[in-house]
DRENNUDREN-784168 format. One line per field, with one value per atom (N, C-alpha, C, O, CB): residue number from 1; chain; x, y, z. Coordinates in steps of 0.05 Angstrom, whole numbers, plus 5000, padded with zeros to 4 digits. Glycine has a CB too. Example, Ala and Ser with C-alpha at 12.3 -4.5 7.8 and 13.67 -1.06 7.14 Angstrom:
DRENNUDREN-784168
i: [1,1,1,1,1,2,2,2,2,2]
ch: [A,A,A,A,A,A,A,A,A,A]
c1: [5264,5246,5264,5285,5226,5257,5273,5258,5268,5282]
c2: [4886,4910,4934,4934,4911,4955,4979,5001,5023,4988]
c3: [5156,5156,5156,5169,5181,5142,5143,5157,5161,5114]
***
This chain:
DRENNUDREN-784168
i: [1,1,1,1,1,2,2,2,2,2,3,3,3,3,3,4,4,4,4,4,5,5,5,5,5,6,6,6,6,6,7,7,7,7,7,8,8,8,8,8,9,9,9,9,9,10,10,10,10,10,11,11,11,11,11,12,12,12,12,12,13,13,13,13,13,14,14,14,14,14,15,15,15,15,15,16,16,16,16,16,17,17,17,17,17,18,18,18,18,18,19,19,19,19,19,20,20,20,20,20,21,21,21,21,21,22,22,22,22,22,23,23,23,23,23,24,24,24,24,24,25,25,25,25,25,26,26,26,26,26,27,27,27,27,27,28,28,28,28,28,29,29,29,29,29,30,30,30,30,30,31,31,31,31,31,32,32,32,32,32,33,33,33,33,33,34,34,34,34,34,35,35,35,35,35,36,36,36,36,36,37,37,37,37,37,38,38,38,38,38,39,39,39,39,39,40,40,40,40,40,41,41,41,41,41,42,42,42,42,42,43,43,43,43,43,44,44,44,44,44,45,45,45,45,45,46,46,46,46,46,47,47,47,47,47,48,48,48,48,48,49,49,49,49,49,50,50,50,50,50,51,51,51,51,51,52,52,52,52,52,53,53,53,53,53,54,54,54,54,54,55,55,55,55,55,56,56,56,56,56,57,57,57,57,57,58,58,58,58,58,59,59,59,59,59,60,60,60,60,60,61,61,61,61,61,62,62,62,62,62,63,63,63,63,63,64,64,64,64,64,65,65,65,65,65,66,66,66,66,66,67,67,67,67,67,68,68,68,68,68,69,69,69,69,69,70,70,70,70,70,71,71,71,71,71,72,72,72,72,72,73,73,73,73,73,74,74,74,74,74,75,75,75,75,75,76,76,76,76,76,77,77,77,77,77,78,78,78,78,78,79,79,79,79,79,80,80,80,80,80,81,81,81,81,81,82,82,82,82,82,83,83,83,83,83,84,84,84,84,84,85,85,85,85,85,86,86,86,86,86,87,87,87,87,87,88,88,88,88,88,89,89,89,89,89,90,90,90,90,90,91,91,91,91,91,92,92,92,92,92,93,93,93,93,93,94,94,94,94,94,95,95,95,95,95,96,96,96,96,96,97,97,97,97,97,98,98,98,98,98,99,99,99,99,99,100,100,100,100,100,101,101,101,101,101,102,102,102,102,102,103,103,103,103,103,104,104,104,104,104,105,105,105,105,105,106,106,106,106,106,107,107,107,107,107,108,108,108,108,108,109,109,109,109,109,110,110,110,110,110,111,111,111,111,111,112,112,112,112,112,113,113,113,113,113,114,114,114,114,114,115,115,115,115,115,116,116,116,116,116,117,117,117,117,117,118,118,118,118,118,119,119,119,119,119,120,120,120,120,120,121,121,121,121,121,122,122,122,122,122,123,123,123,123,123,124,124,124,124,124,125,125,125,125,125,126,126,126,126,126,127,127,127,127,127,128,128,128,128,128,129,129,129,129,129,130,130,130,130,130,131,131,131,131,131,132,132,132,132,132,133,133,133,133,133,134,134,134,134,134,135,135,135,135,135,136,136,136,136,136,137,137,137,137,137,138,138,138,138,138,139,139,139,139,139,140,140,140,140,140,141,141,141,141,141,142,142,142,142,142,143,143,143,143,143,144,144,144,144,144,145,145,145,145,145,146,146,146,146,146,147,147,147,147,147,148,148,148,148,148,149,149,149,149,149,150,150,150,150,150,151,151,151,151,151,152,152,152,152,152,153,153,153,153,153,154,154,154,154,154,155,155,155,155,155,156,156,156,156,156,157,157,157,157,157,158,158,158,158,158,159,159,159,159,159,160,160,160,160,160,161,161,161,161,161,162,162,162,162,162,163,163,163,163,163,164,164,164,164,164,165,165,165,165,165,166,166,166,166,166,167,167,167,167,167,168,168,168,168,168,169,169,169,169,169,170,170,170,170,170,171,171,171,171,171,172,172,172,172,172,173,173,173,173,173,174,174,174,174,174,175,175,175,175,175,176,176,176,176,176,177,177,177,177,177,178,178,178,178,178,179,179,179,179,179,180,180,180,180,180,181,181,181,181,181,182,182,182,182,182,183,183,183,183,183,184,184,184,184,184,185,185,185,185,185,186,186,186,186,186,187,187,187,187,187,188,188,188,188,188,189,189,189,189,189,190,190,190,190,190,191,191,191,191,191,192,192,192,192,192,193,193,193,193,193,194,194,194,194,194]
ch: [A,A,A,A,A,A,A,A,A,A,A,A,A,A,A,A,A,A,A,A,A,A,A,A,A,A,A,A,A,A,A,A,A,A,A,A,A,A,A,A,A,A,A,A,A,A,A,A,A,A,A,A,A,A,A,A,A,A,A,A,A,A,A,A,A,A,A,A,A,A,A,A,A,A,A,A,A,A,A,A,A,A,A,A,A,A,A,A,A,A,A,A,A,A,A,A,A,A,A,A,A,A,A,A,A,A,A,A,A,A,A,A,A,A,A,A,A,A,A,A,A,A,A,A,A,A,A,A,A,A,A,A,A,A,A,A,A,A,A,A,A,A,A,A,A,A,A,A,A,A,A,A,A,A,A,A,A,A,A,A,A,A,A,A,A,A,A,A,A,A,A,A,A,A,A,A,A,A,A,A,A,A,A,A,A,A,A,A,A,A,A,A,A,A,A,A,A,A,A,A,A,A,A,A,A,A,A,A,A,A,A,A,A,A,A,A,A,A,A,A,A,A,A,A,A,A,A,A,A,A,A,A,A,A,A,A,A,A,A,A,A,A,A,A,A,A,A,A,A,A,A,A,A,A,A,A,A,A,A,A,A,A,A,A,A,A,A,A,A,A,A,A,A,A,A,A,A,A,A,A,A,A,A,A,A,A,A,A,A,A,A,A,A,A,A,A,A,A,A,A,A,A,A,A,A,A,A,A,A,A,A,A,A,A,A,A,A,A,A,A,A,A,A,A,A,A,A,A,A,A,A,A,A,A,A,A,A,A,A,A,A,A,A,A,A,A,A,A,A,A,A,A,A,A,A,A,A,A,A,A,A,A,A,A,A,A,A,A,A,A,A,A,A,A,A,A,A,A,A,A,A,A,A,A,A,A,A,A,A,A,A,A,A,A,A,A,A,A,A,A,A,A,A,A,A,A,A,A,A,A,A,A,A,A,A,A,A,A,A,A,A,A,A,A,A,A,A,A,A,A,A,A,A,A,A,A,A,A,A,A,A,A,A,A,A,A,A,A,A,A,A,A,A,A,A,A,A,A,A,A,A,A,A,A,A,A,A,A,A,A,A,A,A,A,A,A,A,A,A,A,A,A,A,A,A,A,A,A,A,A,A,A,A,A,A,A,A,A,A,A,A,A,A,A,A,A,A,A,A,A,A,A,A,A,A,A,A,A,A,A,A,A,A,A,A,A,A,A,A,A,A,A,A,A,A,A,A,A,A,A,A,A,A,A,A,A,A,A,A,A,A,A,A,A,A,A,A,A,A,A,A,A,A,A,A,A,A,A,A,A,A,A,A,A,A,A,A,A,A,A,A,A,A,A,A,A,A,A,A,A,A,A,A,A,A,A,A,A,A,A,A,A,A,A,A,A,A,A,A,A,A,A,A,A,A,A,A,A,A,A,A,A,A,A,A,A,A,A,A,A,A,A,A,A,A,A,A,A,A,A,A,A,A,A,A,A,A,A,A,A,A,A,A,A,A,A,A,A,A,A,A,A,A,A,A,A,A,A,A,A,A,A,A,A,A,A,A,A,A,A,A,A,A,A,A,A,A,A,A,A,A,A,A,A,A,A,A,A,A,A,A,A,A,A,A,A,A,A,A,A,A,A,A,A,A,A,A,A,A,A,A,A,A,A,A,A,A,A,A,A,A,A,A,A,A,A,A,A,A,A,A,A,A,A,A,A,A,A,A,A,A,A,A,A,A,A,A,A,A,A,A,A,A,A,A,A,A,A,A,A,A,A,A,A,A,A,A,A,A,A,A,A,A,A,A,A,A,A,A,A,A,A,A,A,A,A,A,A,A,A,A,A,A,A,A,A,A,A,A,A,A,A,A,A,A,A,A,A,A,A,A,A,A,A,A,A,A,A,A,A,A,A,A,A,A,A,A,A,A,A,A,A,A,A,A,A,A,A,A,A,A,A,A,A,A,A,A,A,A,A,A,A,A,A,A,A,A,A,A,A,A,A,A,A,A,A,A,A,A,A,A,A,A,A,A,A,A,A,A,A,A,A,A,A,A,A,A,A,A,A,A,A,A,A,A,A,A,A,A,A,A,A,A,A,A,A,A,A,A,A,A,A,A,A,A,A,A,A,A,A,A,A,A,A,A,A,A,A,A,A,A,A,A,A,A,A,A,A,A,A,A,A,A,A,A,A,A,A,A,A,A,A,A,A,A,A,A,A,A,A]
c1: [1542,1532,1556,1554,1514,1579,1597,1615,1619,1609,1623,1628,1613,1627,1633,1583,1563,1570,1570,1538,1578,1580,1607,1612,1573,1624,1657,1638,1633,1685,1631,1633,1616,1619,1626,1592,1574,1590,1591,1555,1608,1618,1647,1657,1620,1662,1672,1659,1674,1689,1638,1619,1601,1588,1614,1607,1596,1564,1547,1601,1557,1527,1522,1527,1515,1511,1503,1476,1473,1494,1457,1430,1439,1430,1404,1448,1450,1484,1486,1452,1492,1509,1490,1483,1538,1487,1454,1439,1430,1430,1430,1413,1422,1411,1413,1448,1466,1470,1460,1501,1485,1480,1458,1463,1481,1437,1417,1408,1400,1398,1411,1409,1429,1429,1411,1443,1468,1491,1499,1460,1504,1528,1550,1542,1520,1581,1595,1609,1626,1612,1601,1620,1646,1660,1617,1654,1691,1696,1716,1709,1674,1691,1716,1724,1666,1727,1756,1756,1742,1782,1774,1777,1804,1815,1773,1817,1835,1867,1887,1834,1870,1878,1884,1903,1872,1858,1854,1840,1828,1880,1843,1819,1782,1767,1825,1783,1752,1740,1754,1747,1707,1691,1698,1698,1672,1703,1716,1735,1729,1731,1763,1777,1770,1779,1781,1759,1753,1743,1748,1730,1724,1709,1729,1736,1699,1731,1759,1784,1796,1774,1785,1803,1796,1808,1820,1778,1761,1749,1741,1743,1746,1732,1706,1698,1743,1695,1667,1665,1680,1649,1649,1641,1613,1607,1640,1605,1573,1573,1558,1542,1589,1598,1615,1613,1613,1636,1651,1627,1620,1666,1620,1593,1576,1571,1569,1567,1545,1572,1572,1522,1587,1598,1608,1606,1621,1619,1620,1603,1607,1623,1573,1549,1550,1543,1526,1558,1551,1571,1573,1550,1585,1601,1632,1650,1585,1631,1664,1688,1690,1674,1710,1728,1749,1764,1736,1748,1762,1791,1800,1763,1809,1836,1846,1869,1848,1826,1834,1852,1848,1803,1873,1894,1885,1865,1911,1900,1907,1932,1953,1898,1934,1957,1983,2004,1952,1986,2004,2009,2032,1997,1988,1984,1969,1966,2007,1955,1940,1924,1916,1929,1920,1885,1872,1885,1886,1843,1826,1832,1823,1804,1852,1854,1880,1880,1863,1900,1919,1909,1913,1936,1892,1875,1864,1858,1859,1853,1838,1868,1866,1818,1883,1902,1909,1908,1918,1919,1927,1919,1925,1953,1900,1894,1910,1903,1864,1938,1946,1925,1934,1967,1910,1896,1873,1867,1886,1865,1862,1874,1865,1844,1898,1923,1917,1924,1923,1903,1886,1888,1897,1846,1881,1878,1849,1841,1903,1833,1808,1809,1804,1793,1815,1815,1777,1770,1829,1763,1747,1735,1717,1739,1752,1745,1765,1755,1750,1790,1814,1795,1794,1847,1787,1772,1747,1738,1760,1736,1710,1726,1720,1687,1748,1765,1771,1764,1793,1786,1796,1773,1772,1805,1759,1734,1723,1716,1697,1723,1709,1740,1745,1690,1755,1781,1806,1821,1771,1802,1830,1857,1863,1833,1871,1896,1924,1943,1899,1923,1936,1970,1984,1931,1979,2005,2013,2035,2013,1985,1992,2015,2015,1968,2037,2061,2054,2042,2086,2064,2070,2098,2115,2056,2105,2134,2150,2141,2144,2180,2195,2191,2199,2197,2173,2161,2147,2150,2171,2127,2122,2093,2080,2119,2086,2062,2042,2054,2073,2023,2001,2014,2014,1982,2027,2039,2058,2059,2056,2073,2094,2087,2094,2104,2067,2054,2035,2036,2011,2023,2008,2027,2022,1990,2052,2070,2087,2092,2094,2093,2111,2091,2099,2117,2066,2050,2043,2025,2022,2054,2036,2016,2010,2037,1999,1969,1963,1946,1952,1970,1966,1948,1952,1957,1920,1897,1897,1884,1864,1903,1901,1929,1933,1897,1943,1966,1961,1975,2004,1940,1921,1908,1912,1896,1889,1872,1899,1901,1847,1916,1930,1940,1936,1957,1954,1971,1937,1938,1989,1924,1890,1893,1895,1849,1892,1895,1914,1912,1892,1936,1959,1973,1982,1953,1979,2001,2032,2042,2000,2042,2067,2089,2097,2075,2097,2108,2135,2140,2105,2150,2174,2183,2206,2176,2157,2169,2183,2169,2141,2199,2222,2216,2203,2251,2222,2215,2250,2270,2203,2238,2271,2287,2289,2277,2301,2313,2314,2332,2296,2313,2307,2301,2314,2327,2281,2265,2236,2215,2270,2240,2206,2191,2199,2209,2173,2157,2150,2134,2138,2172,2185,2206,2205,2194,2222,2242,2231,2237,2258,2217,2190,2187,2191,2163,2175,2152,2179,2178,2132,2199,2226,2230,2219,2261,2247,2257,2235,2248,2254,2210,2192,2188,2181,2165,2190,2193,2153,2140,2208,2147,2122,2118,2121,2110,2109,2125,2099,2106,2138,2074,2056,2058,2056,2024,2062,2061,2090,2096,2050,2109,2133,2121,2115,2160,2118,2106,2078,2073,2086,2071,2042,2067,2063,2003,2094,2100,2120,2123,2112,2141,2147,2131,2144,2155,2100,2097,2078,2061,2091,2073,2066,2085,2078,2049,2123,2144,2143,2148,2165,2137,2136,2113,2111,2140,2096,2070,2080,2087,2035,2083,2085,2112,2109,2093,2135,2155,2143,2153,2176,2119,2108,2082,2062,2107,2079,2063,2036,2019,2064,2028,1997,1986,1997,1995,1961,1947,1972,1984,1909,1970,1989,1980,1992,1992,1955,1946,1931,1916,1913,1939,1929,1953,1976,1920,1932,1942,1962,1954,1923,1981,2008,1990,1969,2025,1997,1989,1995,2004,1998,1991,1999,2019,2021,1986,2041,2060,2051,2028,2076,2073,2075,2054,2050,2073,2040,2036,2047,2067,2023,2041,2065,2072,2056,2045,2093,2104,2098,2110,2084,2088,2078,2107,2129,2070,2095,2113,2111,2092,2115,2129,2119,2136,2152,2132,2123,2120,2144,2144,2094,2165,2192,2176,2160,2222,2186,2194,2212,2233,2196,2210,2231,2235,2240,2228,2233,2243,2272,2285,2230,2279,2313,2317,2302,2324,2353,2358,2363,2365,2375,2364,2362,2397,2412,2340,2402,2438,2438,2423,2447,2472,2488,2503,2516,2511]
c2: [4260,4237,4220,4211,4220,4214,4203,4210,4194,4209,4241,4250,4252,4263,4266,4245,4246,4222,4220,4252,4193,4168,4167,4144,4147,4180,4183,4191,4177,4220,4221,4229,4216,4219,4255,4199,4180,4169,4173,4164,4151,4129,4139,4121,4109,4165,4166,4179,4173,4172,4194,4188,4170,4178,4191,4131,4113,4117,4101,4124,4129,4127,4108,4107,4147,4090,4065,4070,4065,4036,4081,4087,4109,4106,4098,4122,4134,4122,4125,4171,4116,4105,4077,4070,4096,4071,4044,4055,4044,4025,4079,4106,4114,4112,4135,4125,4134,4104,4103,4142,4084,4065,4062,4071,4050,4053,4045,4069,4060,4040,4094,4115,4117,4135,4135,4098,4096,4110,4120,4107,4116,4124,4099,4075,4124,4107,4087,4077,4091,4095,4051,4040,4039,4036,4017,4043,4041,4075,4088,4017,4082,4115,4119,4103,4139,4151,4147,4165,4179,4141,4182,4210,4214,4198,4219,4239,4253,4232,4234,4296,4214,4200,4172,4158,4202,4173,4146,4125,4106,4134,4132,4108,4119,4139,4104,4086,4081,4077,4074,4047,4079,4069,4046,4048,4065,4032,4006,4009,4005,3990,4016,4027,4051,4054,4033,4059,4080,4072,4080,4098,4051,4029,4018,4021,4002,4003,3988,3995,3984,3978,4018,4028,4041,4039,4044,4054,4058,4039,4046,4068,4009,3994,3994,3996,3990,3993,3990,3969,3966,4012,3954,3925,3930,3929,3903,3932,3936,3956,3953,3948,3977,3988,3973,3976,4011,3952,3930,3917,3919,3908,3902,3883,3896,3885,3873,3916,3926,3936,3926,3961,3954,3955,3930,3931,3972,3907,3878,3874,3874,3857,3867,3866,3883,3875,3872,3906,3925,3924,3939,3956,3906,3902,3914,3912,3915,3927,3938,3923,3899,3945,3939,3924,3919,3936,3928,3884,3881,3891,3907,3842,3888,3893,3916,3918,3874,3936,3969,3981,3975,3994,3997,4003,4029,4038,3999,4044,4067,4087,4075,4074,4104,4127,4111,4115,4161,4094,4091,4068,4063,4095,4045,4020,4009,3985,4007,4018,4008,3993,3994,4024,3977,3958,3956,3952,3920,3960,3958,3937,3940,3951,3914,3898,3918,3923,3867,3924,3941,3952,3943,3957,3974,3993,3988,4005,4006,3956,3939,3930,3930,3908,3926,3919,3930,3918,3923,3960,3980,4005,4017,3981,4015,4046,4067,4071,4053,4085,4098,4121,4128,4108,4128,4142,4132,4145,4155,4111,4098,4070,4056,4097,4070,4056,4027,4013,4067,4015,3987,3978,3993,3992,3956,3941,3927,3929,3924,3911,3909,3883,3880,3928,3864,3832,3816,3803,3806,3827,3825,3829,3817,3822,3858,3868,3848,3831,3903,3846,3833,3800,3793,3833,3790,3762,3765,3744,3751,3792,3791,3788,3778,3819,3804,3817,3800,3798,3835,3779,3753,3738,3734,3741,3731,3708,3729,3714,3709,3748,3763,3766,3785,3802,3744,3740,3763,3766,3729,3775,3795,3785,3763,3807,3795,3789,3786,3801,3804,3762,3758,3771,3778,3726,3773,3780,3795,3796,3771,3822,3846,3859,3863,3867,3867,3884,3914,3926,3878,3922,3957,3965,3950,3980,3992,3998,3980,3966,4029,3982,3968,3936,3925,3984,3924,3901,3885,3861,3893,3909,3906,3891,3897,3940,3868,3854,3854,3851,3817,3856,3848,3837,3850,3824,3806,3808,3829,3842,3783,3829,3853,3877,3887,3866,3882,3917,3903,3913,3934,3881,3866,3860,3867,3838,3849,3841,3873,3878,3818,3888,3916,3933,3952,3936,3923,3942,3925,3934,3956,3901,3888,3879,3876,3886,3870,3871,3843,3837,3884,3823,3796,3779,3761,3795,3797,3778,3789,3771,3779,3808,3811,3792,3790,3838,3782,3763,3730,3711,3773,3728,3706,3697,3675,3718,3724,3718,3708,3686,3743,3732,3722,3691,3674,3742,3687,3653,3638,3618,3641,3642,3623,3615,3592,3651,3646,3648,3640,3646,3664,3623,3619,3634,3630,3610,3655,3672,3661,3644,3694,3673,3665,3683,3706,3664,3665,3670,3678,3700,3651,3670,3668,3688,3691,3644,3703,3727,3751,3763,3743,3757,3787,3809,3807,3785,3832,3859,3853,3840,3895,3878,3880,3888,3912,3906,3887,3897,3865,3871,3921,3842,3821,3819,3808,3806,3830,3822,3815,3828,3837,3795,3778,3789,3801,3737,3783,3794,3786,3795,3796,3762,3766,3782,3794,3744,3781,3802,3832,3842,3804,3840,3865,3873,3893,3860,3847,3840,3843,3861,3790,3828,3818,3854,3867,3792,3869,3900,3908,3907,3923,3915,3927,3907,3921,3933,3880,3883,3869,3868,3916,3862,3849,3820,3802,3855,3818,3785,3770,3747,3779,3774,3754,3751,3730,3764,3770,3765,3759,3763,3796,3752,3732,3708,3690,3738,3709,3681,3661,3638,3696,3685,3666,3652,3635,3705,3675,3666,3650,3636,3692,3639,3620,3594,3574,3628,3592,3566,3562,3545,3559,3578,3565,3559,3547,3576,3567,3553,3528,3508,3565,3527,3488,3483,3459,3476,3491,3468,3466,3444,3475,3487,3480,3456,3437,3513,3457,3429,3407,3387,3427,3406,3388,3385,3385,3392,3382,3376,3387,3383,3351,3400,3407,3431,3439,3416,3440,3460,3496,3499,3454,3511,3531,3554,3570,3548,3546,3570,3547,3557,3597,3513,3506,3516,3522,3478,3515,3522,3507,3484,3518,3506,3503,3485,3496,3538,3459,3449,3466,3488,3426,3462,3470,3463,3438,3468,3477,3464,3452,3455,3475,3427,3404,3376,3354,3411,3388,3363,3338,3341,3366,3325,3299,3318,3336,3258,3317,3326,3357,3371,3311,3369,3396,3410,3400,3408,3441,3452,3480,3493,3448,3493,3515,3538,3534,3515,3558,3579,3599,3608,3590,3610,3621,3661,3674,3615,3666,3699,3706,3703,3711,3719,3726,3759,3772,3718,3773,3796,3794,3774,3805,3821,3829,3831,3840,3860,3816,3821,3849,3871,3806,3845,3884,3885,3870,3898,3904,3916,3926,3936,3948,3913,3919,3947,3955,3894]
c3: [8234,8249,8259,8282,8231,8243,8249,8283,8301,8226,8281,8299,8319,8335,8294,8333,8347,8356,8381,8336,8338,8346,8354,8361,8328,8355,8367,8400,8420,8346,8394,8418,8447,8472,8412,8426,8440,8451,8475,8428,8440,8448,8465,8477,8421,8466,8481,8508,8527,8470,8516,8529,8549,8568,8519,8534,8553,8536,8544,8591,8523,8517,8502,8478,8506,8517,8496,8473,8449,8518,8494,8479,8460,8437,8499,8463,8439,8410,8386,8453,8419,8401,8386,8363,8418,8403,8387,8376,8357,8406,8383,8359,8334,8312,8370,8343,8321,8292,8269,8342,8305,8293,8278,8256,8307,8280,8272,8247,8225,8297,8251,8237,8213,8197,8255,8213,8191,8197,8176,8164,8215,8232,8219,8219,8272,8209,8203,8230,8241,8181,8240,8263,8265,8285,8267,8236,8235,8231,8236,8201,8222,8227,8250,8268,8239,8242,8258,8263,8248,8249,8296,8299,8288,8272,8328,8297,8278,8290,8276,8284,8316,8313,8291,8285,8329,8283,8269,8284,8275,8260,8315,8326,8322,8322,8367,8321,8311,8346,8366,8285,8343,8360,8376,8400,8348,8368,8381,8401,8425,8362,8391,8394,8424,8447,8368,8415,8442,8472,8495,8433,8459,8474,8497,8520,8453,8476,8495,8513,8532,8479,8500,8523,8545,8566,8514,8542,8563,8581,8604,8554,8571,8581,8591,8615,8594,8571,8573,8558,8538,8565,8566,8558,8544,8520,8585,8554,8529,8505,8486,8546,8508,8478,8457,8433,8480,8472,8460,8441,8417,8484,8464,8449,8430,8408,8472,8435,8415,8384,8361,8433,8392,8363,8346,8321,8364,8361,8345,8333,8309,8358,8342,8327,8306,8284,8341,8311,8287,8265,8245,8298,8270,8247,8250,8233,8224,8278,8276,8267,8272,8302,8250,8252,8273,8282,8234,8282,8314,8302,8319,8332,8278,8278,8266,8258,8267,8264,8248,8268,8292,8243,8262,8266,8275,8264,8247,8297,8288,8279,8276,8300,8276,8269,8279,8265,8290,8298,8317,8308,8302,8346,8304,8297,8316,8312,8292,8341,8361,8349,8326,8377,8365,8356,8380,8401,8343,8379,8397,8427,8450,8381,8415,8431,8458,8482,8413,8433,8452,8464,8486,8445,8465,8485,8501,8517,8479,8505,8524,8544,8568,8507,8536,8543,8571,8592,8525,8565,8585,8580,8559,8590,8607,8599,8614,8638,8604,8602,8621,8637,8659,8611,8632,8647,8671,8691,8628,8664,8683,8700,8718,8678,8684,8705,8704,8723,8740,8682,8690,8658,8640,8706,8655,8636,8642,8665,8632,8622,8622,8613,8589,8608,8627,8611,8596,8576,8646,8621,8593,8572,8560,8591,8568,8540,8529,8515,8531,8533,8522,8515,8492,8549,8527,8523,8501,8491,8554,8495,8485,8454,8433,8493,8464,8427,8417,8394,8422,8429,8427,8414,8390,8456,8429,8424,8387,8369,8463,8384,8357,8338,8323,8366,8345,8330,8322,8303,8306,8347,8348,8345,8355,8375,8334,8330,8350,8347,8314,8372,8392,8387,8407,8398,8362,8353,8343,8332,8344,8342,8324,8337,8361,8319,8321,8329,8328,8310,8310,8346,8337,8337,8328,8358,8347,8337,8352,8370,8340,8343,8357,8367,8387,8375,8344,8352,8370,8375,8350,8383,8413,8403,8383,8436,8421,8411,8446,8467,8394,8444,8459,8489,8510,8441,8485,8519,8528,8549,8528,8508,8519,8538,8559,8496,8518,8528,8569,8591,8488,8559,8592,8605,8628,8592,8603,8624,8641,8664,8607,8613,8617,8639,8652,8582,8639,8661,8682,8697,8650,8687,8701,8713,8737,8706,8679,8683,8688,8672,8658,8702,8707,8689,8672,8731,8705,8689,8662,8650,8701,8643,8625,8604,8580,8626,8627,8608,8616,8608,8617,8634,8644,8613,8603,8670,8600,8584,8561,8549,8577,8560,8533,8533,8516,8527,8555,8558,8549,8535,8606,8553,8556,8521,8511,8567,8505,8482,8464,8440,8480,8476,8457,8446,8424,8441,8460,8452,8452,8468,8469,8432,8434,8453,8448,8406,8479,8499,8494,8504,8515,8483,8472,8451,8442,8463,8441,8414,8427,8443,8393,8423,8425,8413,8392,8411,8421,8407,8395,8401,8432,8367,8356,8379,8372,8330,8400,8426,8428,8444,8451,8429,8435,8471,8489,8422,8470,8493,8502,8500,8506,8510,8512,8539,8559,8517,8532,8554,8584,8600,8545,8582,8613,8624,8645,8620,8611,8616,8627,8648,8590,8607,8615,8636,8650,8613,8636,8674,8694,8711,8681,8693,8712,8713,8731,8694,8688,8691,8714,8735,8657,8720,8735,8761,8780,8718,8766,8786,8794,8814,8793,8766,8768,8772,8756,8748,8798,8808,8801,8795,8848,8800,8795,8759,8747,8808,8751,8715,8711,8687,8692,8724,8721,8729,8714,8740,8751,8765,8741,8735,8800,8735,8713,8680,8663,8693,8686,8651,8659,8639,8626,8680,8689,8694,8694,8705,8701,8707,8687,8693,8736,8656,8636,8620,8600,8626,8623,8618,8629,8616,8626,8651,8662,8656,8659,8697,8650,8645,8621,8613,8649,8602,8571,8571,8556,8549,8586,8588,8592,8583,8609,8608,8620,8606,8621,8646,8586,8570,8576,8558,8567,8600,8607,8589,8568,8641,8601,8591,8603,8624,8608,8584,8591,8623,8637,8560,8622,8642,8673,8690,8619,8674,8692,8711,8707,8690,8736,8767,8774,8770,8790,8782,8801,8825,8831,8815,8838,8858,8877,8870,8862,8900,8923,8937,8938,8936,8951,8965,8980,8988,8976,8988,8996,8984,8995,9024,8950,8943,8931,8916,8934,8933,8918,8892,8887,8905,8875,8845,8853,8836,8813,8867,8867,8850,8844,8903,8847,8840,8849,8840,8817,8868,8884,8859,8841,8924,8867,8851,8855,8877,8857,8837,8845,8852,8839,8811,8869,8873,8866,8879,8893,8843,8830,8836,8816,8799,8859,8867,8870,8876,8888,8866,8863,8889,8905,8847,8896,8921,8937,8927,8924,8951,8958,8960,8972,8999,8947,8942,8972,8988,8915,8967,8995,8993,9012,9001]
***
């Protein structure tokens, strides 16, 4: 039964993973990775398998083999090239762990800025992440975003550096140029070599 609720749920079948469930299927069961249902969910991005396994009791911060957590996998999917911010917001709100590390001390923005997933480092700044933490390499997850060349997820972690100087909320909007105090927004693209 366990394996039926893996394959349900990597599948997209809601009605039957809500079957399985109900039938006594374990929600935290794991495949030979170590990811659970959740876990699968999420990275896939599906949002109503998210929701329904929370109800069911999943655990939001079970690990896998690797140290992934459901939230990482919402994060960025290489196979479908995307990150899923509102799975990342559902995980969050069911008290995911905004600072879980994996190897090399890589935490949650790191992995959203290193792909340049904007709105998924939208939700994290929303969440209070800590902007400023380093992988053992001491590099933050601007630096990340800057190496690739990702100018809106520089641009979002620069002007929650000035709002956070400036005492505001970390994720309010930048005025518009030419407003009184405004503060226009840097492009931080590399100059092109001579």
């Amino acid at each position: 039964m366990n394996t039926e609720l893996l394959n349900a749920v990597q599948a997209g079948g809601l009605a039957q993973t809500e079957t399985l469930l109900k039938g006594g299927a374990d929600v935290n069961t794991r495949n030979e990775e170590g990811a659970t249902p959740l876990m699968i969910a999420a990275g896939n991005g599906n949002a109503e398998l998210v929701e329904l396994l929370l109800k069911s009791g999943a655990e939001v911060d079970a690990a896998d083999i690797r140290g992934w957590t459901a939230l990482m996998k919402a994060i960025f999917n290489y196979e479908q090239n995307k990150g899923f911010p509102d799975i990342v917001q559902t995980l969050i709100d069911a008290g995911a762990d905004i600072e879980h590390t994996i190897v090399y001390g890589t935490r949650p923005l790191m992995i959203a800025a290193g792909y340049g997933e904007a709105r998924v480092v939208e939700v994290l700044l929303a969440a209070g992440v800590d902007v400023s933490a380093q992988n053992e390499g001491g590099r933050t997850a601007r630096v990340m975003a800057e190496t690739k060349d990702y100018v809106e997820v520089v641009n979002l972690l620069h002007m929650h550096d000035i709002n956070s100087m400036e005492g505001k909320s970390p994720c309010s909007v930048a005025p518009k140029a030419g407003t009184p105090g405004g503060v226009s927004v840097i492009n931080f693209m590399r100059k092109p070599q001579s």
